[in-house]
Structures are given as structure tokens and as C-alpha cells.
Backbone as XML, in Angstrom:
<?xml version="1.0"?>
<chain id="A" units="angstrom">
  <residue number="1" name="UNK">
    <atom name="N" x="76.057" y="13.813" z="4.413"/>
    <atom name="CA" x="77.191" y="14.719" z="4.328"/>
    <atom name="C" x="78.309" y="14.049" z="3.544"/>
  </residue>
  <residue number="2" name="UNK">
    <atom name="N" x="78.956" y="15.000" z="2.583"/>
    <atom name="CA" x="79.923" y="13.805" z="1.673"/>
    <atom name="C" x="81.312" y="14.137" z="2.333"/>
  </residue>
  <residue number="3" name="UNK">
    <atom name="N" x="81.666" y="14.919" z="3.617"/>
    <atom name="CA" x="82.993" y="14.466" z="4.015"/>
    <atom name="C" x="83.124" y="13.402" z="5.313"/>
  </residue>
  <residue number="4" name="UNK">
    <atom name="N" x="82.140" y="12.474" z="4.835"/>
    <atom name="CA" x="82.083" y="11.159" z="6.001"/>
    <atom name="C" x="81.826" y="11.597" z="7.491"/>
  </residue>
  <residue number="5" name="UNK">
    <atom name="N" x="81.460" y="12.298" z="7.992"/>
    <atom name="CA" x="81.270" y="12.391" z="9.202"/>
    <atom name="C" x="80.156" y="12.463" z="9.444"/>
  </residue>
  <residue number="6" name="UNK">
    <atom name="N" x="79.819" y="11.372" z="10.984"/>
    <atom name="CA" x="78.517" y="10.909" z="11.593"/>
    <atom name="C" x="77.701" y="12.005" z="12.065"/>
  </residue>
  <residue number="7" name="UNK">
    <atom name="N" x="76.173" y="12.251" z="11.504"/>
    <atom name="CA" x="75.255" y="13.143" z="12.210"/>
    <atom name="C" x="74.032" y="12.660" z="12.882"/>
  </residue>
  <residue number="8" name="UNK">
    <atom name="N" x="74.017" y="12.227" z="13.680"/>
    <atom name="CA" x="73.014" y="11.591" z="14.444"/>
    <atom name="C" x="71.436" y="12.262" z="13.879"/>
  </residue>
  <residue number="9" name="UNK">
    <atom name="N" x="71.392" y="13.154" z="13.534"/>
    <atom name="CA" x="69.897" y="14.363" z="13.880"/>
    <atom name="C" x="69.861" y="13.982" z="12.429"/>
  </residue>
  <residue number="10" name="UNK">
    <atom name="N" x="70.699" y="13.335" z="11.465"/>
    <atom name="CA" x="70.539" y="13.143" z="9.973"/>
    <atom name="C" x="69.788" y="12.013" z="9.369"/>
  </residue>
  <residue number="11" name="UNK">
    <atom name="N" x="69.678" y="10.950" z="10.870"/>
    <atom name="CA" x="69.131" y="9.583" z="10.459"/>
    <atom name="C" x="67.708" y="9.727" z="10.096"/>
  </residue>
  <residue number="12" name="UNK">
    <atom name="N" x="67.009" y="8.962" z="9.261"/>
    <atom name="CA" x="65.703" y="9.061" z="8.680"/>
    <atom name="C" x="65.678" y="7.639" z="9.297"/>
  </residue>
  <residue number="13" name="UNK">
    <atom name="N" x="63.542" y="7.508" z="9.639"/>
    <atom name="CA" x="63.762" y="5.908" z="10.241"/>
    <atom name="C" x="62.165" y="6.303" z="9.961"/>
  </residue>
  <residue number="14" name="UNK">
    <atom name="N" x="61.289" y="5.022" z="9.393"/>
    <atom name="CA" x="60.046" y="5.210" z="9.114"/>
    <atom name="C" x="59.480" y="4.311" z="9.881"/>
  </residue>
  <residue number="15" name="UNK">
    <atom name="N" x="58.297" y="4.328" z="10.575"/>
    <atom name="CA" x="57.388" y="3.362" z="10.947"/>
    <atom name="C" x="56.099" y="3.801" z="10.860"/>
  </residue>
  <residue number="16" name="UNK">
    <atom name="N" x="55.360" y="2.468" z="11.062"/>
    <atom name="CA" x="53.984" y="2.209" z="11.255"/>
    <atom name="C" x="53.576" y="3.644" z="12.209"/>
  </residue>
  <residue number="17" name="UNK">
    <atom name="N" x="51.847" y="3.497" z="11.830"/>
    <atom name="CA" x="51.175" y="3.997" z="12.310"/>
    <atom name="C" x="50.569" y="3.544" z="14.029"/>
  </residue>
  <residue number="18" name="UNK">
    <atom name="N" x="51.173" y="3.508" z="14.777"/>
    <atom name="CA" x="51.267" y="2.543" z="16.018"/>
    <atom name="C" x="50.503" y="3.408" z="17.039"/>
  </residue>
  <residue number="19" name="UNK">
    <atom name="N" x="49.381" y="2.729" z="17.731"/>
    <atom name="CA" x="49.159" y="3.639" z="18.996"/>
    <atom name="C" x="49.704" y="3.301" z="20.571"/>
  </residue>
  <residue number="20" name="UNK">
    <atom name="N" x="49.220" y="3.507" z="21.450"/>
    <atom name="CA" x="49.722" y="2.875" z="22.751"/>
    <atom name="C" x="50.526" y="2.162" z="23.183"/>
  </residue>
  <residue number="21" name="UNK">
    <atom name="N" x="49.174" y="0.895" z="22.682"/>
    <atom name="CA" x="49.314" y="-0.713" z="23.419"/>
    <atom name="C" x="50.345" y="-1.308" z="21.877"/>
  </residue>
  <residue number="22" name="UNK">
    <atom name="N" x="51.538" y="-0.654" z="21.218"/>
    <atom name="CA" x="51.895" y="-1.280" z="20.219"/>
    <atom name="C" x="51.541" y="-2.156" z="19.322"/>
  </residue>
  <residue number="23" name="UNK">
    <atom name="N" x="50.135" y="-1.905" z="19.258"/>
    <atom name="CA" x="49.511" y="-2.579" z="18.187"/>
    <atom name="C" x="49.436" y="-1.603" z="16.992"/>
  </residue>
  <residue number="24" name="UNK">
    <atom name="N" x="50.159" y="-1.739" z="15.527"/>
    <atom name="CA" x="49.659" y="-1.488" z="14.467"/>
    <atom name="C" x="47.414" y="-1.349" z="13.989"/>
  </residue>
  <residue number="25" name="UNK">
    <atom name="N" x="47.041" y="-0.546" z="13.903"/>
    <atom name="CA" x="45.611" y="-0.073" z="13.543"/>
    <atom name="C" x="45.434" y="-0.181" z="12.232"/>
  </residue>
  <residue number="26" name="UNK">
    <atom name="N" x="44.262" y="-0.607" z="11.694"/>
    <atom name="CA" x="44.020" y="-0.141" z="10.192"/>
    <atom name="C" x="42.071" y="-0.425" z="10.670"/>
  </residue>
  <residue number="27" name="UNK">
    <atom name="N" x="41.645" y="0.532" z="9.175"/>
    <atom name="CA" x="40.198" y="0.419" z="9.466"/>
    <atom name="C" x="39.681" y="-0.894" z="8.955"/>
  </residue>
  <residue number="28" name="UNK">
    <atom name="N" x="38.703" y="-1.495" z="9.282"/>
    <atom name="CA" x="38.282" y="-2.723" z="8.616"/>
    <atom name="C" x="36.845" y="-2.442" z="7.922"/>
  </residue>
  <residue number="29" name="UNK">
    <atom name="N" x="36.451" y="-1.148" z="8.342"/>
    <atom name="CA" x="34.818" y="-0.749" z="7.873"/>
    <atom name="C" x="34.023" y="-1.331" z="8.859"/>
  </residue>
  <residue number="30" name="UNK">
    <atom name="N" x="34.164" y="-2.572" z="9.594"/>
    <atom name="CA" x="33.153" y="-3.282" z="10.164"/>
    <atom name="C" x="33.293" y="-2.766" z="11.219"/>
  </residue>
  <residue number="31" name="UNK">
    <atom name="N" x="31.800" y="-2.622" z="12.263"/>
    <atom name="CA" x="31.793" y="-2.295" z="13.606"/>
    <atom name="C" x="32.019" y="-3.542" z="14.498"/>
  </residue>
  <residue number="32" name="UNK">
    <atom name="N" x="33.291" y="-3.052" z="15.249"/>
    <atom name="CA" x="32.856" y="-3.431" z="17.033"/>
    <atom name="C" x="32.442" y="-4.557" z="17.627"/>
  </residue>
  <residue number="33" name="UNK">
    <atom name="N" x="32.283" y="-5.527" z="18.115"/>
    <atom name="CA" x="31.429" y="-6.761" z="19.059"/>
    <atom name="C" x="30.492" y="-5.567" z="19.853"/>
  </residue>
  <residue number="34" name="UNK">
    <atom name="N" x="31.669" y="-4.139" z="20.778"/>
    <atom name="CA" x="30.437" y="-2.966" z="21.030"/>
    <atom name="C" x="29.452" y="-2.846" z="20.551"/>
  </residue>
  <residue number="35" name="UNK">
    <atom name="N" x="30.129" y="-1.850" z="19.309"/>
    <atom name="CA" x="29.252" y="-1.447" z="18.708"/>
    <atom name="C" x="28.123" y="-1.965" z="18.141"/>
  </residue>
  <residue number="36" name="UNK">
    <atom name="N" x="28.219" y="-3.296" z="18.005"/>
    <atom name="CA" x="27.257" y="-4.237" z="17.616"/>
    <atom name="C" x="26.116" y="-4.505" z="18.886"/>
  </residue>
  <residue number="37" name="UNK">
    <atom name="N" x="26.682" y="-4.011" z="19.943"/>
    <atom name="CA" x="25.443" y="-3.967" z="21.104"/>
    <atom name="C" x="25.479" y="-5.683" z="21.606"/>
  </residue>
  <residue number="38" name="UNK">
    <atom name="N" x="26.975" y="-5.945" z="21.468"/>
    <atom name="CA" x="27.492" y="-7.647" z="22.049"/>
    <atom name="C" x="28.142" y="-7.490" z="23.456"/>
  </residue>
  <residue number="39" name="UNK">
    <atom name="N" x="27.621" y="-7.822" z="24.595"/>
    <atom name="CA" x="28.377" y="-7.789" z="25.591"/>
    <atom name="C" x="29.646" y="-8.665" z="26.071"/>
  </residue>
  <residue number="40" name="UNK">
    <atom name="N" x="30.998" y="-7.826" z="25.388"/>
    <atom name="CA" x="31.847" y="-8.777" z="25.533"/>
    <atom name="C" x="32.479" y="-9.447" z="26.748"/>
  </residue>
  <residue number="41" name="UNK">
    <atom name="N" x="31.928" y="-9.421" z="27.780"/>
    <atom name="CA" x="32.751" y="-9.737" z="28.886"/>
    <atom name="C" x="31.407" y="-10.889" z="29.407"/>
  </residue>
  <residue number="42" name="UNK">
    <atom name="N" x="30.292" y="-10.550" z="28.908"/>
    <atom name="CA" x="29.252" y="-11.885" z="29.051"/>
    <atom name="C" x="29.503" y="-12.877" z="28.105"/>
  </residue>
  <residue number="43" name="UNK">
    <atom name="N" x="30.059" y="-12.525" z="26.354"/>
    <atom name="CA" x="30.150" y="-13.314" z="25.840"/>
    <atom name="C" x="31.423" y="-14.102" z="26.292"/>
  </residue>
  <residue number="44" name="UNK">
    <atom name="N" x="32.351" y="-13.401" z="26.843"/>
    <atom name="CA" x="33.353" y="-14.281" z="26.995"/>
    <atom name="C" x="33.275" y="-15.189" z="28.393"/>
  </residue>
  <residue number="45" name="UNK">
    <atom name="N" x="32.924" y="-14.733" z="29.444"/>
    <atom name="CA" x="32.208" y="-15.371" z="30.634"/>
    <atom name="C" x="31.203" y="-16.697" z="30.021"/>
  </residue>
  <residue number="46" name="UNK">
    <atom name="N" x="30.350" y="-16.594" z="29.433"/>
    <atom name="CA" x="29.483" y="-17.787" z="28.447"/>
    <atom name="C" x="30.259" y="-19.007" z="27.533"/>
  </residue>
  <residue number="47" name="UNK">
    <atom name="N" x="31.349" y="-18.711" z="26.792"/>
    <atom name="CA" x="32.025" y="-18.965" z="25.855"/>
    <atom name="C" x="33.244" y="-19.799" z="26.459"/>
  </residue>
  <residue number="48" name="UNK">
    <atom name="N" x="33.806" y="-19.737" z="27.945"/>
    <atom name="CA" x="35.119" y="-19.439" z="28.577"/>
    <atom name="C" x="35.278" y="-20.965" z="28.248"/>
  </residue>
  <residue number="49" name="UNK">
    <atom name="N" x="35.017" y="-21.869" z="28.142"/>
    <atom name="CA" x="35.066" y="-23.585" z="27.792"/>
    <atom name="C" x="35.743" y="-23.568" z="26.948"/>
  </residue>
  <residue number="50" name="UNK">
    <atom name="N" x="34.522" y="-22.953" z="25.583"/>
    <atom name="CA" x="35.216" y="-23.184" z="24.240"/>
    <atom name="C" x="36.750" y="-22.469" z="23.921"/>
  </residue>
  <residue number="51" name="UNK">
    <atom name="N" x="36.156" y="-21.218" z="23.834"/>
    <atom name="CA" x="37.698" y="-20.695" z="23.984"/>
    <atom name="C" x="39.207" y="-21.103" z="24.678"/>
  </residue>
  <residue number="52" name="UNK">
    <atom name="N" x="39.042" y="-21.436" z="25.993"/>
    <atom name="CA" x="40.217" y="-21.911" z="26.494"/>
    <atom name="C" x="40.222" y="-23.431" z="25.064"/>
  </residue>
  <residue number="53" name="UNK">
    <atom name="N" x="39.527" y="-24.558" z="25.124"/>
    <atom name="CA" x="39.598" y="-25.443" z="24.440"/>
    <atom name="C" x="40.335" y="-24.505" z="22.555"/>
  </residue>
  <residue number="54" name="UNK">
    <atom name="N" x="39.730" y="-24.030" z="22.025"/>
    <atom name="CA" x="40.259" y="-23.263" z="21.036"/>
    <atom name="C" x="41.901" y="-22.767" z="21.465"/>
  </residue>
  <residue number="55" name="UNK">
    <atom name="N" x="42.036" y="-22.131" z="22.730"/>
    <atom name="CA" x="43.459" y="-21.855" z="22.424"/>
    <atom name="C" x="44.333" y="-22.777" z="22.836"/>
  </residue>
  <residue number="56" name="UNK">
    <atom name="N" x="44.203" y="-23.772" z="22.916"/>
    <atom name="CA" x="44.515" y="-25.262" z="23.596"/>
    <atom name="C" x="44.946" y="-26.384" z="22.419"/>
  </residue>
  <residue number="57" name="UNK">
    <atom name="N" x="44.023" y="-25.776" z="21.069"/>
    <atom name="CA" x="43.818" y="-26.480" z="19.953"/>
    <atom name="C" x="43.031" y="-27.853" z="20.162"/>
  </residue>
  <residue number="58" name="UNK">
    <atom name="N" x="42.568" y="-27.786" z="20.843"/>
    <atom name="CA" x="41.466" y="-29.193" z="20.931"/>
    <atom name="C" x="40.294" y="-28.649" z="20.289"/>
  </residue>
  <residue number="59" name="UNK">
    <atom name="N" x="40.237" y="-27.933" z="19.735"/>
    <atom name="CA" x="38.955" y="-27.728" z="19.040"/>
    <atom name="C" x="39.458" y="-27.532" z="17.451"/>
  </residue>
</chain>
């Protein structure tokens, strides 16, 4: 508006494509640990050493 006065309902504000859990999405083409028919809660139960060590940086 050019006689200076504030319009709230006038502001423009752009963002990401965001769902839920505020994570930003994009496609990668690749399927899934699922979809790949990987059981992730065995792999991570199996794995639970390395990983903690990985986020630890000792690995």
C-alpha cells in the first residue's frame, strides 16, 4: 500500500515443502531399507555396538 500503513493479511512468506515431523522431503528415486525387504528394527537391534560406537565417533 503506498500510503504507509501496516496490513498484516498483505505479508507474503515462502517455505519449504515440510510435512509433520518438520522434516523438509525430496525424492531420491531410491527405495526404502522397507522397501528393500530390510528389517529395520533387526538391523538396528544387530548393528546397536557399531552404531552407538559411530555416533560416539570412535569409529
Amino acid at each position: 500500500m503506498r500510503n504507509g500503513m501496516f496490513v498484516p493479511a498483505t505479508r507474503i512468506k515462502s517455505s519449504p515443502d515440510v510435512k509433520n515431523d518438520g522434516k523438509a522431503r525430496f525424492d531420491t528415486g531410491k527405495p526404502t531399507l522397507t522397501q528393500q525387504g530390510i528389517d529395520v528394527d533387526k538391523l538396528i537391534r544387530d548393528n546397536h555396538e557399531f552404531i552407538e560406537n559411530v555416533r560416539k565417533g570412535t569409529r
